[in-house]
C-alpha positions as CSV (number, residue, x, y, z in Angstrom):
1,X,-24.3,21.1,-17.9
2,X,-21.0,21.9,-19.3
3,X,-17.7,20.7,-19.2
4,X,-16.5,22.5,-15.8
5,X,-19.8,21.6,-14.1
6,X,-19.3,18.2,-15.3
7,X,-15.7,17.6,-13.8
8,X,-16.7,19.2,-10.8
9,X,-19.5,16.7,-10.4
10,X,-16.9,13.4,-11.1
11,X,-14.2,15.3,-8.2
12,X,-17.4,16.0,-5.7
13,X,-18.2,11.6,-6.5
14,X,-15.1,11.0,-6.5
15,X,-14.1,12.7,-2.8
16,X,-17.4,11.3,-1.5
17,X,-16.4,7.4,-2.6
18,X,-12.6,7.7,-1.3
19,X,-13.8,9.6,1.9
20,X,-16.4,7.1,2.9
21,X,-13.9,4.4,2.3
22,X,-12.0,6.3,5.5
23,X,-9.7,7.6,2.9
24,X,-7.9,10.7,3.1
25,X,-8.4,13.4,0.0
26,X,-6.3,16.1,-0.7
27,X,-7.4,19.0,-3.0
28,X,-4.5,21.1,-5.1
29,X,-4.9,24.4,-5.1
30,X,-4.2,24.8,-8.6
31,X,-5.9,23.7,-11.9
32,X,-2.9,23.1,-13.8
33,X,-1.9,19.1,-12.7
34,X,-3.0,16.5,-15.1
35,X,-4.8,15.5,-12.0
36,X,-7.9,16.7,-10.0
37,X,-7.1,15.2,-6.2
38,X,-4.9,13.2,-4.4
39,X,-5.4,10.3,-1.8
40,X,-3.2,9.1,1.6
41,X,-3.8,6.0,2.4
42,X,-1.4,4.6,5.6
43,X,1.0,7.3,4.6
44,X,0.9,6.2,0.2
45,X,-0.2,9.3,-2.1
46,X,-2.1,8.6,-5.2
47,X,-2.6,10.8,-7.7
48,X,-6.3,10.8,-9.2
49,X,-7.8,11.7,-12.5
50,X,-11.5,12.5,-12.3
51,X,-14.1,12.4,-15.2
52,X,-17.8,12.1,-15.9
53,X,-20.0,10.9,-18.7
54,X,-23.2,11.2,-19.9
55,X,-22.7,10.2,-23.7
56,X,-23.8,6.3,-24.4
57,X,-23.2,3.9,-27.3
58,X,-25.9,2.1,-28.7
59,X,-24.7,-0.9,-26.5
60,X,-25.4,1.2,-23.8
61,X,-21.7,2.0,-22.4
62,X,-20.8,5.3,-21.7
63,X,-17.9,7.0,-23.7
64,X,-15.1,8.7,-21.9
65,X,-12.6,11.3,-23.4
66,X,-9.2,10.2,-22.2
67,X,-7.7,13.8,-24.1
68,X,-6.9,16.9,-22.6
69,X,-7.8,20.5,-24.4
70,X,-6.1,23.7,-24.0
71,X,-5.0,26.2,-26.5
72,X,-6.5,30.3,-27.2
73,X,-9.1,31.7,-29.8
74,X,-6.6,30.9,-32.7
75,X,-5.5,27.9,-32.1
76,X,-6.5,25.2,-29.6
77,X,-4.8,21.5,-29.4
78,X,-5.8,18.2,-27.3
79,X,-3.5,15.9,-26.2
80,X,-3.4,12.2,-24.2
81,X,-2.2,11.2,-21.1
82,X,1.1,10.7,-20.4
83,X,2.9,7.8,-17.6
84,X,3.4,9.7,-14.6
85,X,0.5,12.3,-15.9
86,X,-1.5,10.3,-12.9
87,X,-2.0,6.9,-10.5
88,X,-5.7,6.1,-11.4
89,X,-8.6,7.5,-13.6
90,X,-12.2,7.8,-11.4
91,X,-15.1,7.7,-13.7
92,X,-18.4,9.1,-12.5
93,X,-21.3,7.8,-15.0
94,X,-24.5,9.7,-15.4
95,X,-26.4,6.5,-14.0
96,X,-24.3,6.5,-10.9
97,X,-21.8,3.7,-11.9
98,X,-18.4,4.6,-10.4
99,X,-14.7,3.0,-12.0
100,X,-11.6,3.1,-10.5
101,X,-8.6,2.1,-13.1
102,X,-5.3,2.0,-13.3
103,X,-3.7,4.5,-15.4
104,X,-1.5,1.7,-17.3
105,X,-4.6,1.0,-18.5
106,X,-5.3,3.7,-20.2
107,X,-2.4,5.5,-21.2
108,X,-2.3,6.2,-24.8
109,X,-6.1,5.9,-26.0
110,X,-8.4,8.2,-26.7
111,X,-11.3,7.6,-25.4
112,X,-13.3,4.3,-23.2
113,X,-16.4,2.6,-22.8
114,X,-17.4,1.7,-19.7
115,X,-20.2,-0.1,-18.3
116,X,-19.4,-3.3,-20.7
117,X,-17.6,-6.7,-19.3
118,X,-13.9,-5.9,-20.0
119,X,-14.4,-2.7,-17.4
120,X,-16.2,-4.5,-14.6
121,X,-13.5,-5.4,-12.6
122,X,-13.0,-1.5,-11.9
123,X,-16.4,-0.6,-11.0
124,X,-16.5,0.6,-7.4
């Protein structure tokens, strides 16, 4: 799969999670936000970043790259996440596990492993 098909699949999880929750999604038209979708809830928008993994760690976490990549044929550049880039990052793991975290959380680094103890408290 590659990258597109990937972050399709994570927004596909992640609008099936919110919207059997009785949440309401909302889709942008464009692909230029630092965020995939959007959720209403009682009338509060959040703003949601959506990414999938596949790639493990010996321990057996799954690594997620928190930097975005743009740039041409000559020249391309990546760059973190930003407060106010989104609300919360959904994770869609390869085995099925699903996280839901704060961005605060993970502003500034460059990537996460997930599916150890300190990231539990997310998992959906």
């Amino acid at each position: 799969m590659n990258t597109k098909r990937k972050g399709s699949l994570a927004v596909g999880e992640a609008i099936a999670h919110f919207i059997s929750k009785g949440i309401t999604v909302l889709v942008p038209i464009s692909d230029s936000d630092k965020y995939d979708l959007a959720v209403d809830q009682k009338g509060i928008v959040k703003r949601i970043q959506c990414k999938y993994s596949n790639d493990r760690e010996r321990s057996g976490a799954f690594i997620v790259d928190l930097r975005t990549f743009g740039g041409y044929r000559e020249k391309t550049y990546h760059t973190k996440y930003l407060k106010g880039d989104f609300d919360y990052l959904f994770i869609y793991c390869s085995n099925g596990d699903k996280y839901l975290i704060p961005s605060e959380k993970v502003l500034g680094k460059s990537q996460l492993a997930v599916g150890i103890k300190s990231w539990n408290e997310f998992k959906c």
